[in-house]
C-alpha positions in Angstrom: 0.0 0.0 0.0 1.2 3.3 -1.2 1.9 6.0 2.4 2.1 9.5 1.5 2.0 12.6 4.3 -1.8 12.8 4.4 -2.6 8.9 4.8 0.1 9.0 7.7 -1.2 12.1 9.0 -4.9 11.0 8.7 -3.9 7.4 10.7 -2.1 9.9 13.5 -5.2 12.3 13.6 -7.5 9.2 14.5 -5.1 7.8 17.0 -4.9 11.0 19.1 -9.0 11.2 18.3 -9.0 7.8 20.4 -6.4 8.3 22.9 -8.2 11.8 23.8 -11.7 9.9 24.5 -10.0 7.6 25.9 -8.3 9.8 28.6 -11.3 11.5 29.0 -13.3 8.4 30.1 -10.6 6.9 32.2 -10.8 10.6 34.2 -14.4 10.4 34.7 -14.3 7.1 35.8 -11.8 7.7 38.4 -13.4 10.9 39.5 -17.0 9.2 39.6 -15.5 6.9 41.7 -13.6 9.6 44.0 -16.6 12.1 44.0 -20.0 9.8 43.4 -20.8 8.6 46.5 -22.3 12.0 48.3 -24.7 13.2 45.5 -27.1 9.6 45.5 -30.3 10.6 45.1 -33.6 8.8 46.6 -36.4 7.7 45.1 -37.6 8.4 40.7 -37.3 12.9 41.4 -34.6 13.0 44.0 -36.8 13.6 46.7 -37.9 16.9 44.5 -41.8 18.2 44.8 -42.9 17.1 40.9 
């Protein structure tokens, strides 16, 4: 298969496409974790008046 600049750079574009959404759900798993216990919420409305 023939490379030139713009396949490489289209391949390298996706990769840090992936790696970013990646990060970014590792983070909010680890915070979820870290921060998700105080803010549980009772019942369907939160215990809101509907």
């Amino acid at each position: 298969m023939y490379f030139d600049a713009v396949v490489i750079a289209g391949i390298v574009t996706v990769l840090l496409m992936l790696g970013f959404f990646v990060g970014v759900g590792i983070f909010v798993m680890k915070d979820q974790k870290a921060h998700g216990d105080h803010k549980k919420k009772d019942g369907k409305h939160g215990g809101k008046p509907v």
